[in-house]
C-alpha positions as CSV (number, residue, x, y, z in Angstrom):
1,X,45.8,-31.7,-158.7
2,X,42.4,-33.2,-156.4
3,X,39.5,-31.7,-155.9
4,X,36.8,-31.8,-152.8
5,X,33.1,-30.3,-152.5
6,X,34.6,-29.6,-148.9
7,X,33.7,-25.9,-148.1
8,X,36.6,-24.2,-146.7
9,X,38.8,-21.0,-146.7
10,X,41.5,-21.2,-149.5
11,X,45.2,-19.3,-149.1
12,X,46.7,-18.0,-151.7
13,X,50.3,-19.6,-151.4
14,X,52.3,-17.6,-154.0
15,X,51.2,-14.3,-156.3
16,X,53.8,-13.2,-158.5
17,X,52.0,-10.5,-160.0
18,X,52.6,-6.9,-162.7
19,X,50.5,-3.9,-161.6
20,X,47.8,-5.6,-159.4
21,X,47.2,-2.6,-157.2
22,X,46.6,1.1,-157.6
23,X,49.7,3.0,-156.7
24,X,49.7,4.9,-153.1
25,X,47.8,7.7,-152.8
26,X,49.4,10.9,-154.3
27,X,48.5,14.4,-154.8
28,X,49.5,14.0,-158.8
29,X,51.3,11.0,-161.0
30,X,53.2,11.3,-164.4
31,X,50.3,9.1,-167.0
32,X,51.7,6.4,-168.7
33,X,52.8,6.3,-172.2
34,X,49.1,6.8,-174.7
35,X,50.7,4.0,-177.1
36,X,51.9,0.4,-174.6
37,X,52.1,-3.0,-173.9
38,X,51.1,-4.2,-170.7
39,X,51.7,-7.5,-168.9
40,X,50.2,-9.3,-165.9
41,X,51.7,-13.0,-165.3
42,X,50.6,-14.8,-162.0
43,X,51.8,-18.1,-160.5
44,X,49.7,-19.2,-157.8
45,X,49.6,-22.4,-155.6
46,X,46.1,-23.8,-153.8
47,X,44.7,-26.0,-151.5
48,X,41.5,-27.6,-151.3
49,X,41.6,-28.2,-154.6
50,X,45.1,-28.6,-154.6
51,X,46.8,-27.3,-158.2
52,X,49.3,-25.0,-159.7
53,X,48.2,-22.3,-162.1
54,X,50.1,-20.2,-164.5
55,X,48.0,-17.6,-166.5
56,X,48.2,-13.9,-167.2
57,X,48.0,-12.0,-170.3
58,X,49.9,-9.5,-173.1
59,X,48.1,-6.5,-174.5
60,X,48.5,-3.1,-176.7
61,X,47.0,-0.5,-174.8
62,X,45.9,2.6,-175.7
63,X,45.6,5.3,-173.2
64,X,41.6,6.8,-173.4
65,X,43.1,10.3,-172.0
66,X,45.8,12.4,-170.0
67,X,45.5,13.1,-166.3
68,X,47.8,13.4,-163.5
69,X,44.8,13.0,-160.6
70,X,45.8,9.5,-159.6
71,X,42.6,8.3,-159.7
72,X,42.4,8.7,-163.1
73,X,45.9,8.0,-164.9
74,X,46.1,4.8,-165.1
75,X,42.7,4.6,-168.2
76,X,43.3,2.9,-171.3
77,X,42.0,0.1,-173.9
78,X,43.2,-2.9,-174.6
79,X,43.8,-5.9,-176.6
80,X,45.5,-9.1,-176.4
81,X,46.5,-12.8,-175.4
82,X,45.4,-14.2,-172.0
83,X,47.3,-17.5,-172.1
84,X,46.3,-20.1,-169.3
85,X,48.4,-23.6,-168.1
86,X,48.6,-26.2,-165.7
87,X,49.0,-29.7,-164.9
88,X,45.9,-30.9,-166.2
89,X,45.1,-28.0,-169.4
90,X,46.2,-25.6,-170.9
91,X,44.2,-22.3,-172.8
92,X,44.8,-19.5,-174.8
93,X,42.1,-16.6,-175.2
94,X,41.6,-13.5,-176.9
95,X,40.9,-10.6,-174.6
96,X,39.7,-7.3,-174.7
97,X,40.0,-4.7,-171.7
98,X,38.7,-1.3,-170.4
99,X,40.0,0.4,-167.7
100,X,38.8,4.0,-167.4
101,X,39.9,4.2,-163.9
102,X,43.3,3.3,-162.0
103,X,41.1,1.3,-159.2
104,X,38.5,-0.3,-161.6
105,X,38.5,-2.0,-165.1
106,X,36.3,-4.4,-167.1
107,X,37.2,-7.0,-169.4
108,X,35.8,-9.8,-171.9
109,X,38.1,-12.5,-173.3
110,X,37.2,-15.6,-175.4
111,X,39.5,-19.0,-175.6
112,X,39.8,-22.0,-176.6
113,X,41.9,-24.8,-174.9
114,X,41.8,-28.7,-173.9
115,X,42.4,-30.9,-170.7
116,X,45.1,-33.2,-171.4
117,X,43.0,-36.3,-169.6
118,X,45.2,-36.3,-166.9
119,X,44.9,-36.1,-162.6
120,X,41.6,-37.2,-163.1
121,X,40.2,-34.5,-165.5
122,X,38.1,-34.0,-167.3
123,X,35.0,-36.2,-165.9
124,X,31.0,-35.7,-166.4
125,X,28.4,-36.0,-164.7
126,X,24.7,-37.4,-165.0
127,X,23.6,-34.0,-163.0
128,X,24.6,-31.7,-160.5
129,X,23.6,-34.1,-157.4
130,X,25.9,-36.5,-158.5
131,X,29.0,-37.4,-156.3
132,X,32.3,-35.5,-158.4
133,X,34.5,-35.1,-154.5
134,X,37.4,-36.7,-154.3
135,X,36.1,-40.4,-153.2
136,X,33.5,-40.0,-156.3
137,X,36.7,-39.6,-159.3
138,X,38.6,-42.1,-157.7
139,X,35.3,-44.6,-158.1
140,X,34.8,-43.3,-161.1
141,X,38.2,-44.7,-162.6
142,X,37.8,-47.7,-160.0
143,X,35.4,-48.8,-162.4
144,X,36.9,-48.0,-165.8
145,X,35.1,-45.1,-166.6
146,X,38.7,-42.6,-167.1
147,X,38.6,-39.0,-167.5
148,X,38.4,-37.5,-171.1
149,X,41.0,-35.4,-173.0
150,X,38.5,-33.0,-174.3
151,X,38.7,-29.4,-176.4
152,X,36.3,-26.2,-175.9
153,X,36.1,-22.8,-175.5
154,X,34.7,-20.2,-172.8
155,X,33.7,-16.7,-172.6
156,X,34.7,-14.8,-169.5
157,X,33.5,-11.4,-168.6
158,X,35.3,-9.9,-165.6
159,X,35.4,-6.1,-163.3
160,X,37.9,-5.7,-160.6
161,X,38.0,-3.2,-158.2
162,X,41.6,-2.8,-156.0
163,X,42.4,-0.4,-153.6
164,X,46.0,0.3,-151.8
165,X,46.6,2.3,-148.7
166,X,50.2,2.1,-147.3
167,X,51.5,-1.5,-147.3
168,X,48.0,-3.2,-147.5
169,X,45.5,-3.6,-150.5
170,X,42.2,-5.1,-151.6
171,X,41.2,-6.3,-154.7
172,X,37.9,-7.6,-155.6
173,X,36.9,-9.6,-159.0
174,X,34.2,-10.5,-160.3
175,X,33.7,-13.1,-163.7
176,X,31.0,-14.6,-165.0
177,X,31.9,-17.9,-167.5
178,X,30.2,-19.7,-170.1
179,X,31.2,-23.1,-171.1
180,X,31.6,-25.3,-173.9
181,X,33.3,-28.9,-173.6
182,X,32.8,-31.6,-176.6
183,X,32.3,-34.2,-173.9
184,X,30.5,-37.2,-174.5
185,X,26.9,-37.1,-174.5
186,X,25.9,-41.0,-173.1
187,X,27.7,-42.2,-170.9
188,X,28.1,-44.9,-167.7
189,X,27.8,-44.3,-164.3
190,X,29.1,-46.0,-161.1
191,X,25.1,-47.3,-160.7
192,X,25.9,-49.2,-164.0
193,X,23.4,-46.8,-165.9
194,X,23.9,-44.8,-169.1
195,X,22.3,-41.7,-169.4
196,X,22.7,-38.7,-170.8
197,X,25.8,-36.4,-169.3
198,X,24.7,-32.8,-168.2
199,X,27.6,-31.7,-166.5
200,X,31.2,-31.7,-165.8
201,X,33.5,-30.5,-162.9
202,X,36.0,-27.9,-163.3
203,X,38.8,-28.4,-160.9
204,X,39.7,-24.3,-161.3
205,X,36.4,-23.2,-159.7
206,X,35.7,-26.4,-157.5
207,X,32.2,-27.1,-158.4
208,X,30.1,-28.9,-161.3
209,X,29.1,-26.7,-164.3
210,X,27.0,-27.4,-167.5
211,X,29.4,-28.2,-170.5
212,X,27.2,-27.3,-173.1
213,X,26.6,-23.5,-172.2
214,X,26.5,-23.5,-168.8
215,X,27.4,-20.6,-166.8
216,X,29.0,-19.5,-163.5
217,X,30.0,-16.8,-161.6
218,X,33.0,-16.1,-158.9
219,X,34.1,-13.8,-157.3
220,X,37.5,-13.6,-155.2
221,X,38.1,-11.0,-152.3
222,X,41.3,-10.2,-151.9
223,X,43.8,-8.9,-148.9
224,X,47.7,-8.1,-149.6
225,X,50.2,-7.6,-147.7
226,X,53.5,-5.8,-149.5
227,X,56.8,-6.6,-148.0
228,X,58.7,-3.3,-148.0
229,X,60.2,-2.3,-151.2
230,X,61.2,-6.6,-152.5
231,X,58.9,-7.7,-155.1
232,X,57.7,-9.9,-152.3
233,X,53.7,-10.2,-151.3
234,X,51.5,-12.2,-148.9
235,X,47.9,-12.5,-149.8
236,X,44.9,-14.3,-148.6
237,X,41.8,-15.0,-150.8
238,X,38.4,-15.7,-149.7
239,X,36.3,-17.1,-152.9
240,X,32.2,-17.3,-154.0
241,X,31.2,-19.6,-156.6
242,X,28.0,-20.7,-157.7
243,X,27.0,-22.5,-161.2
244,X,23.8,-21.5,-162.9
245,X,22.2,-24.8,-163.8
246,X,19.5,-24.7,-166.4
247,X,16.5,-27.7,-166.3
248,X,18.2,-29.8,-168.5
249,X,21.2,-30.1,-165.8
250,X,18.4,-32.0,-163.7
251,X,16.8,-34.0,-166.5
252,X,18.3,-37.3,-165.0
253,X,17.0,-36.0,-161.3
254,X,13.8,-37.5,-159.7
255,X,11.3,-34.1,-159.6
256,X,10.9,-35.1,-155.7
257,X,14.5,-35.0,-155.4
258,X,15.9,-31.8,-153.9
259,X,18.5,-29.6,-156.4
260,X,22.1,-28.9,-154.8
261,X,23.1,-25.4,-155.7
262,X,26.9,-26.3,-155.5
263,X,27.1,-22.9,-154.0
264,X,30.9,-23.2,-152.6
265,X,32.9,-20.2,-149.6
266,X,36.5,-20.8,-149.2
């Protein structure tokens, strides 16, 4: 897995994916079960950074109420595991879900995890302006100064809208994350200074983030193609990210220096 602060479109390379997209438009559907468990496992592939993700979740539902109108059959509430893995960490979440239409559900989930210290992960940062592209890690453990193995936890509140008309769909999500790392406070930097660490950067959204409470918010836009009836899809992803940096982020920044939002489009 590397990372870049290049800004550039991102593919989606694989989606293997359970009940992603409303159903084509009918007239009238048979509503699911009002007691079931329902899955969504995803395996997905990207570039720029380039990684390998596994994550998904398993929940008990319970369906809110009974309708055949297709817009509304697909309602329920949830609860359950929302595990998360690759190369580099791995987490596992508690999450809660409400979906009181087929096209559009809400969702909160809180986990706890760790990066393993490996591909370069997890590094800090003495603030946002700091240089965390591919050139800086690689300096970075030039120098001695290796990534950490570090546990934390998160809190992620989501929405996603979908759509699907014939063989095409959209889907839109939107999550706003808080973080918590137990990185180390002081530490050195390529200048040959130790200061004070105010952020870290997070290889799954591609930008720098506070690790003690800092927030960000995504969201993906995206367009699928269905092969036919086979279990096959194409899909293509374009991505918003920006990180929410508080003052103390820029305590370590001269106050005639300008502030990089990290804003990142791919």
């Amino acid at each position: 897995m590397r990372r870049s602060n290049s800004k550039l479109f991102s593919i989606l390379a694989f989606v293997a994916a359970c009940g992603i997209v409303a159903p084509n438009a009918a007239y009238a559907v048979d509503p699911p079960a009002k007691h079931r468990i329902v899955y969504n496992a995803n395996v997905a592939a990207r570039v720029n950074p380039l990684g390998l993700f596994l994550f998904g979740d398993v929940m008990i539902a319970e369906r809110l109420f009974r309708s055949r109108d297709v817009l509304l059959a697909q309602n329920h509430f949830a609860v359950g595991l929302a595990p998360q893995l690759s190369p580099a960490f791995a987490r596992i979440g508690l999450k809660a879900e409400l979906q009181p239409l087929t096209i559009f559900k809400v969702w909160a989930t809180y986990d706890v995890g760790g990066w393993f210290g490996s591909f370069g992960f997890l590094q800090s940062f003495a603030s946002p302006n700091s240089d965390w592209s591919d050139s800086g890690h690689d300096r970075l453990e030039d120098a001695g100064i290796n990534p950490q193995a570090v546990m934390g936890h998160n809190l992620t509140l989501g929405s996603q809208f979908q759509f699907k008309l014939g063989n095409l769909a959209i889907r839109n999500i939107f999550r706003a994350e808080q973080s918590f790392w137990q990185l180390d406070r002081t530490r050195a930097n390529l200048d040959g200074t130790v200061t004070r660490q105010t952020v870290y950067y997070n290889s799954i959204w591609d930008v720098p983030i506070e690790f003690d409470g800092g927030w960000m918010v995504t969201n993906d836009l995206d367009l699928f193609y269905f092969f036919g009836s086979t279990n096959w899809i194409a899909a293509i992803r374009y991505n918003w990210t920006r990180p929410i940096y508080s003052d103390a982020a820029w305590a370590n920044v001269d106050p005639d220096e300008n502030h990089r939002s990290n804003i990142i489009h791919r």
